[in-house]
Gaussian input, Z-matrix of N, CA and C with variables (Angstrom, degrees):
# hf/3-21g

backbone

0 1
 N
 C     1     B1
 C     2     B2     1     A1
 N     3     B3     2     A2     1     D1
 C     4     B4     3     A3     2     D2
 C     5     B5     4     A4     3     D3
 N     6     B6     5     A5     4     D4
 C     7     B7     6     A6     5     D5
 C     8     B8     7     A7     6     D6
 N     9     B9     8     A8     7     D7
 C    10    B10     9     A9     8     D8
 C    11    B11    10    A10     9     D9
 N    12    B12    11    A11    10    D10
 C    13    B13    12    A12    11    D11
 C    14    B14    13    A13    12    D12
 N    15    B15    14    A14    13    D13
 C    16    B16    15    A15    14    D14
 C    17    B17    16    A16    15    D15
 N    18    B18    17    A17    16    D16
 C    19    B19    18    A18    17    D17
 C    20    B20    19    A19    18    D18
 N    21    B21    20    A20    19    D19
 C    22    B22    21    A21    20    D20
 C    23    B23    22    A22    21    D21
 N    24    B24    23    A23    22    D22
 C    25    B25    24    A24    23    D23
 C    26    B26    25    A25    24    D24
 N    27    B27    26    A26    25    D25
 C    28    B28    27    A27    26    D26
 C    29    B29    28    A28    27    D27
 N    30    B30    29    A29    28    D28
 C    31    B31    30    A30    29    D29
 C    32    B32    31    A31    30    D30
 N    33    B33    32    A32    31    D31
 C    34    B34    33    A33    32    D32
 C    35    B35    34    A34    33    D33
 N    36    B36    35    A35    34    D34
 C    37    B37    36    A36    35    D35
 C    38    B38    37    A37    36    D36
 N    39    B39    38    A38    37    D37
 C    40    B40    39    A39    38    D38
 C    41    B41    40    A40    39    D39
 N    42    B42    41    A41    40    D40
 C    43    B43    42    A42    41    D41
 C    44    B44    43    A43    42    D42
 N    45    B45    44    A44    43    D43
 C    46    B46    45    A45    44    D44
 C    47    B47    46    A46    45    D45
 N    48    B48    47    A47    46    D46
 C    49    B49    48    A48    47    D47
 C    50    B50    49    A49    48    D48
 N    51    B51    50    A50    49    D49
 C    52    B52    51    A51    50    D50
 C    53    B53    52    A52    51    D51
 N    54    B54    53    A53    52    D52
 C    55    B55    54    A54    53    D53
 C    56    B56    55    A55    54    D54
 N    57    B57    56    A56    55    D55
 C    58    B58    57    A57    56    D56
 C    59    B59    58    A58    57    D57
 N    60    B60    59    A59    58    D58
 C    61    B61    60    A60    59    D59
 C    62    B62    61    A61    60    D60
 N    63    B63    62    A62    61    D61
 C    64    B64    63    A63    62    D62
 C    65    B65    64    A64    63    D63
 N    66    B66    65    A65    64    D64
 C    67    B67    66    A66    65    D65
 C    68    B68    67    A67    66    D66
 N    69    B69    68    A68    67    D67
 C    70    B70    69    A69    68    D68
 C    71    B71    70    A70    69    D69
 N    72    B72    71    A71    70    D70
 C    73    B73    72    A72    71    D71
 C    74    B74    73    A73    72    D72
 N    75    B75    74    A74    73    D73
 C    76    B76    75    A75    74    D74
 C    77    B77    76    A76    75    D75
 N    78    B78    77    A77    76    D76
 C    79    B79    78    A78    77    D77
 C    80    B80    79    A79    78    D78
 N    81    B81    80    A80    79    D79
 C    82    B82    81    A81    80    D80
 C    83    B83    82    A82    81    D81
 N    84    B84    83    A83    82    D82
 C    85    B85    84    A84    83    D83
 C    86    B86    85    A85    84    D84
 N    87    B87    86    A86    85    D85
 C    88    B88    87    A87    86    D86
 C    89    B89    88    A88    87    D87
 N    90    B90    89    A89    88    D88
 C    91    B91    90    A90    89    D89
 C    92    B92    91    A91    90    D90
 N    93    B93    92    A92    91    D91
 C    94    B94    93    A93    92    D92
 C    95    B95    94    A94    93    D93
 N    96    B96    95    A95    94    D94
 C    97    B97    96    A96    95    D95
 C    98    B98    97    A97    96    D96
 N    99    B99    98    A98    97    D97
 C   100   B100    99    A99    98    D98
 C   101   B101   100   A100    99    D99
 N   102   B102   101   A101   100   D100
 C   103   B103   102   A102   101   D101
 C   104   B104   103   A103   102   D102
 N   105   B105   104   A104   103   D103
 C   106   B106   105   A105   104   D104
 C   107   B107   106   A106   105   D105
 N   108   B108   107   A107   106   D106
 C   109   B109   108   A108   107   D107
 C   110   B110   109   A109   108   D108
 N   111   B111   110   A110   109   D109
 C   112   B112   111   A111   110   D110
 C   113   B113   112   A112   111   D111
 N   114   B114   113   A113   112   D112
 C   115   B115   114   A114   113   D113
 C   116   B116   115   A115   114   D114
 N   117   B117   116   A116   115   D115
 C   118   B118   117   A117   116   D116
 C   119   B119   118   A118   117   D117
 N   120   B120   119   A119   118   D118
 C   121   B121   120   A120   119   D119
 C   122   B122   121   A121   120   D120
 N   123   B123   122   A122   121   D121
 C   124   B124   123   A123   122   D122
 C   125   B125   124   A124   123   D123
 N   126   B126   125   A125   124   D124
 C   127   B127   126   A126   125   D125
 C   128   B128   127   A127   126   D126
 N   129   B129   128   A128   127   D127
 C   130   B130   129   A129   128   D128
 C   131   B131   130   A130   129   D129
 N   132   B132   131   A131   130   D130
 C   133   B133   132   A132   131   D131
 C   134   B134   133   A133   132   D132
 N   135   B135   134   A134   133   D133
 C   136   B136   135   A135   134   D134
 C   137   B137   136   A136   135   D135
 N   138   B138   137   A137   136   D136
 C   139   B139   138   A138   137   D137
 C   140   B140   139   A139   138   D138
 N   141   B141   140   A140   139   D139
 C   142   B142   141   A141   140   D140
 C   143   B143   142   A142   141   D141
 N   144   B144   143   A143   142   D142
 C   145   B145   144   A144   143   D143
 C   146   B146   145   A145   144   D144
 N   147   B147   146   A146   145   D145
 C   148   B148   147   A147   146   D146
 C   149   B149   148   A148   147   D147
 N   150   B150   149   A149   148   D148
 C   151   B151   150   A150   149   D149
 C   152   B152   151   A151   150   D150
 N   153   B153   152   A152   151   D151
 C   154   B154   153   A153   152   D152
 C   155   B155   154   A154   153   D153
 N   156   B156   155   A155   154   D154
 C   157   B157   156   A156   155   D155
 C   158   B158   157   A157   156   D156
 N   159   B159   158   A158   157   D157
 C   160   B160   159   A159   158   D158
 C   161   B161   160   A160   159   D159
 N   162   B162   161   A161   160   D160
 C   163   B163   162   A162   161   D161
 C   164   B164   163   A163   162   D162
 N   165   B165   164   A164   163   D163
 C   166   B166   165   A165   164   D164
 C   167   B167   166   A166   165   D165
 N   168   B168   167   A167   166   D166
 C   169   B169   168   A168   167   D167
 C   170   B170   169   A169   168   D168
 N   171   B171   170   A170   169   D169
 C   172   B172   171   A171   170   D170
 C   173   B173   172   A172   171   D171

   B1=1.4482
   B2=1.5350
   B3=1.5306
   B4=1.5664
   B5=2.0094
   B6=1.3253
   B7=1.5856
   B8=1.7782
   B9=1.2438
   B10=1.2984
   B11=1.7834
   B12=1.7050
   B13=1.3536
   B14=2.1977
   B15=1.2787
   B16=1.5990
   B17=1.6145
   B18=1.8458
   B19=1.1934
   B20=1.9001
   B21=1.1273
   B22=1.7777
   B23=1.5311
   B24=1.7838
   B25=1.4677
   B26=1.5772
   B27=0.9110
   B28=1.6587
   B29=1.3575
   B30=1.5983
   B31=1.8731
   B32=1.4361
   B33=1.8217
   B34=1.1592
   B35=1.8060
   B36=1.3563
   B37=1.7979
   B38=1.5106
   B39=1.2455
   B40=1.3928
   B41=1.2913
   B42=1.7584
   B43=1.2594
   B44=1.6813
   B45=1.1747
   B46=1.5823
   B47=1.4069
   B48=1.3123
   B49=1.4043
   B50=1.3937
   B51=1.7000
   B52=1.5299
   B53=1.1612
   B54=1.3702
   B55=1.6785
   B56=1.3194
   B57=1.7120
   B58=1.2852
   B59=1.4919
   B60=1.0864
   B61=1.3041
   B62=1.6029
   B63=1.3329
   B64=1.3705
   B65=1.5306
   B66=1.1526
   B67=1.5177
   B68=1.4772
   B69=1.2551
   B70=1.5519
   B71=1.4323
   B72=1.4079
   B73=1.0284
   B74=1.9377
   B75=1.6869
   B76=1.3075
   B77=1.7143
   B78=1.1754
   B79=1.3926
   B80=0.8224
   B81=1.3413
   B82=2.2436
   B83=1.3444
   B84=1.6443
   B85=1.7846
   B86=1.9191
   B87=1.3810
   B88=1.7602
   B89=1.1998
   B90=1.2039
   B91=1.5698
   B92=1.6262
   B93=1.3324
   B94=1.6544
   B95=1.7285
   B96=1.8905
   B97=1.0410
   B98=1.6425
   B99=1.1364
   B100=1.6491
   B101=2.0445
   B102=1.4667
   B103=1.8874
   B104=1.0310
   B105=1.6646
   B106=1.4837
   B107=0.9963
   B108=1.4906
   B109=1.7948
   B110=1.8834
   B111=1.4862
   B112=1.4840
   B113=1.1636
   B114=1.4486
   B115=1.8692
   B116=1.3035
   B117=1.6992
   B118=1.3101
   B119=1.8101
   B120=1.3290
   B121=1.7950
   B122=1.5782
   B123=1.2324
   B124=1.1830
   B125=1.5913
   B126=1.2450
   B127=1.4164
   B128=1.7498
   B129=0.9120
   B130=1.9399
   B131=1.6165
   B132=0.9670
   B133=1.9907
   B134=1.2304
   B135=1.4513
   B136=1.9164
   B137=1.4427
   B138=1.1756
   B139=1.4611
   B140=1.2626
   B141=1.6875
   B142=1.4014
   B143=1.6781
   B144=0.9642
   B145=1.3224
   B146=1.6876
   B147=0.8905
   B148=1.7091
   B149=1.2331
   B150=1.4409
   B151=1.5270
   B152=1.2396
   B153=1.6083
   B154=0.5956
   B155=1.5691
   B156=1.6447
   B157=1.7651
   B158=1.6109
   B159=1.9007
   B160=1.2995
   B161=2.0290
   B162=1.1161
   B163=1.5503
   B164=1.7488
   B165=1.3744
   B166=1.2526
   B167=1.4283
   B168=1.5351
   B169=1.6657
   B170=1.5765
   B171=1.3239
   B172=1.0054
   B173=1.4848
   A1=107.35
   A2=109.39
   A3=97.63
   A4=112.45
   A5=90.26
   A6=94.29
   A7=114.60
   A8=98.51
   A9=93.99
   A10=138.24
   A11=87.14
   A12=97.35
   A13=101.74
   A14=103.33
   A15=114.88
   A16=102.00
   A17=111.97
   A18=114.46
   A19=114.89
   A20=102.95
   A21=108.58
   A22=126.61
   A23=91.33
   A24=136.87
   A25=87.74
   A26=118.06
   A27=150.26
   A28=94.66
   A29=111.76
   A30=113.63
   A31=89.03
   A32=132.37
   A33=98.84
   A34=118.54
   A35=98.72
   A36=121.18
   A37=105.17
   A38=130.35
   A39=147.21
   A40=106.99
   A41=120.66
   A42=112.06
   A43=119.19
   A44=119.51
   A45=126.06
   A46=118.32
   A47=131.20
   A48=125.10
   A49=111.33
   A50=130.00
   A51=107.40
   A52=124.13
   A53=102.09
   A54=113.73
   A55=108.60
   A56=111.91
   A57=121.72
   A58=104.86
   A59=130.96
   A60=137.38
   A61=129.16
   A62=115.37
   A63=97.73
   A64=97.14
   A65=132.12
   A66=107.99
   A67=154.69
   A68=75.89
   A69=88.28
   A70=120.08
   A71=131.28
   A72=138.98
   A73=125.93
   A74=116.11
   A75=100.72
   A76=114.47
   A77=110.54
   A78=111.42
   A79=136.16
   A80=107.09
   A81=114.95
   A82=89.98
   A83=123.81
   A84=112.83
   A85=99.99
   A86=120.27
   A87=98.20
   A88=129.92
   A89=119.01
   A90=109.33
   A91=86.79
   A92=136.41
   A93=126.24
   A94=131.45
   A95=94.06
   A96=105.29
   A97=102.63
   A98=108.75
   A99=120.03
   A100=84.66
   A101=118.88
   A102=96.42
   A103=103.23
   A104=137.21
   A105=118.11
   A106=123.65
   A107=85.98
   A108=118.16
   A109=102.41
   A110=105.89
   A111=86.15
   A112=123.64
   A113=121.41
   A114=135.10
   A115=87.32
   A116=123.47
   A117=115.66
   A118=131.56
   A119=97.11
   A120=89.99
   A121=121.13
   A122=116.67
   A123=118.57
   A124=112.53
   A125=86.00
   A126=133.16
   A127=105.18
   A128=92.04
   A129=113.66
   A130=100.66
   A131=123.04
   A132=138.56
   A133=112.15
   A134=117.74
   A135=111.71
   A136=95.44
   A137=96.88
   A138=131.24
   A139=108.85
   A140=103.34
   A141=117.57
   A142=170.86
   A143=128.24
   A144=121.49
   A145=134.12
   A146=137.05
   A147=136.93
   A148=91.53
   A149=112.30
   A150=126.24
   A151=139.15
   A152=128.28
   A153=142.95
   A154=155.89
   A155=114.24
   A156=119.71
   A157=96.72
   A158=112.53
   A159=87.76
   A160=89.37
   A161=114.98
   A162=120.85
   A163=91.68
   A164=97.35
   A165=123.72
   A166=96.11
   A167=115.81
   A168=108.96
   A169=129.66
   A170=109.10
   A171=120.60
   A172=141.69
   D1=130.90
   D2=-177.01
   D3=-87.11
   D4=178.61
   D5=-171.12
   D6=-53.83
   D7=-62.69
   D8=170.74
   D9=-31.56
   D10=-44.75
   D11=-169.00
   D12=-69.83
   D13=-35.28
   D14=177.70
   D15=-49.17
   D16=-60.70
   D17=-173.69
   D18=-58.99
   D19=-43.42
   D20=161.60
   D21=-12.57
   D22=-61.47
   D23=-174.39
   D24=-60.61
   D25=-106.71
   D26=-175.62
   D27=-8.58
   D28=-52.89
   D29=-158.37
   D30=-76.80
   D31=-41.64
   D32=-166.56
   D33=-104.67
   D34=37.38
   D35=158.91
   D36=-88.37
   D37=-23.39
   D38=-168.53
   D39=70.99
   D40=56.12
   D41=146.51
   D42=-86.57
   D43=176.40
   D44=-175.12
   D45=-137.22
   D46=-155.33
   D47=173.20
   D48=28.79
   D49=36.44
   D50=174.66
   D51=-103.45
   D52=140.51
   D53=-170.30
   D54=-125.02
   D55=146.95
   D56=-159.15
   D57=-123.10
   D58=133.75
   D59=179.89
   D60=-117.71
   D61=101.95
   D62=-165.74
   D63=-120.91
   D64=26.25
   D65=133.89
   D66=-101.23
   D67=104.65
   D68=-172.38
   D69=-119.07
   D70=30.94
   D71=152.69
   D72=-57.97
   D73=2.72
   D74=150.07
   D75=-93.22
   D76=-7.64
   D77=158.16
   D78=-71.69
   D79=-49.66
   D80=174.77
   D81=-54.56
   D82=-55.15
   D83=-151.52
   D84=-70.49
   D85=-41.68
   D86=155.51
   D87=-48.11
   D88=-54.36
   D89=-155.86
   D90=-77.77
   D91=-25.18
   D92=177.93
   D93=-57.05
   D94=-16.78
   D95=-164.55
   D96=-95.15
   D97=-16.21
   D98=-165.14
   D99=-103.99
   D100=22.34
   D101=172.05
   D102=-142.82
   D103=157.22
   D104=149.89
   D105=-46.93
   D106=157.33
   D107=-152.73
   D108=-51.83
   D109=-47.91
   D110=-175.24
   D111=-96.74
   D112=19.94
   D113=165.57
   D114=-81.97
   D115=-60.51
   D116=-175.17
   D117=-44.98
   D118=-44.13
   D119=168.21
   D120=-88.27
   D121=-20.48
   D122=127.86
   D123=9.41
   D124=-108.71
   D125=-179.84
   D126=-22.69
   D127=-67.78
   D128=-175.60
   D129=-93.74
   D130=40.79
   D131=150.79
   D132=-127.04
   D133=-17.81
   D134=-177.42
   D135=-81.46
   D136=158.66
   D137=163.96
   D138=-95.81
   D139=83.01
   D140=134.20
   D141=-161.81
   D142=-175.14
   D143=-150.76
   D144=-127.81
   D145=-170.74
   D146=-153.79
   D147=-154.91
   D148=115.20
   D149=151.53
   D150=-121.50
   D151=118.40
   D152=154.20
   D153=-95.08
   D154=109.22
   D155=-148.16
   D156=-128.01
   D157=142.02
   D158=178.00
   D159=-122.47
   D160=161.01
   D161=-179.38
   D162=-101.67
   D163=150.96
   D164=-156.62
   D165=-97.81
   D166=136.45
   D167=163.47
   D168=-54.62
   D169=144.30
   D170=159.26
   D171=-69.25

C-alpha cells in the first residue's frame, strides 16, 4: 500500500499532524548487509516508509 494511500486512511480515522518518513536507507543498507545478496537488494528497491500521526483529544 503506498504512503499516500495509508495517510488517506489515517486522515479519514481523524488523525492529524501526519508525517511520513522515507529515509530509511541507513536501515535497508544494515539489515542488507546481514542477508543474501538478492533479499538484500531486494530489500533496498522497496518502497518504504515510517509513519507517524497523532489523533486529537476529545
Amino acid at each position: 500500500m503506498p504512503a499516500a494511500a495509508v495517510v488517506d486512511l489515517l486522515t479519514k480515522a481523524g488523525f492529524d499532524t501526519i508525517v511520513v518518513d522515507r529515509k530509511l536507507s541507513y536501515i535497508h543498507w544494515a539489515q542488507a548487509r546481514k542477508m543474501p545478496f538478492l533479499r538484500g537488494l531486494d530489500r533496498m528497491v522497496q518502497d518504504r516508509f515510517a509513519i507517524c500521526a497523532t489523533k486529537p483529544e476529545e
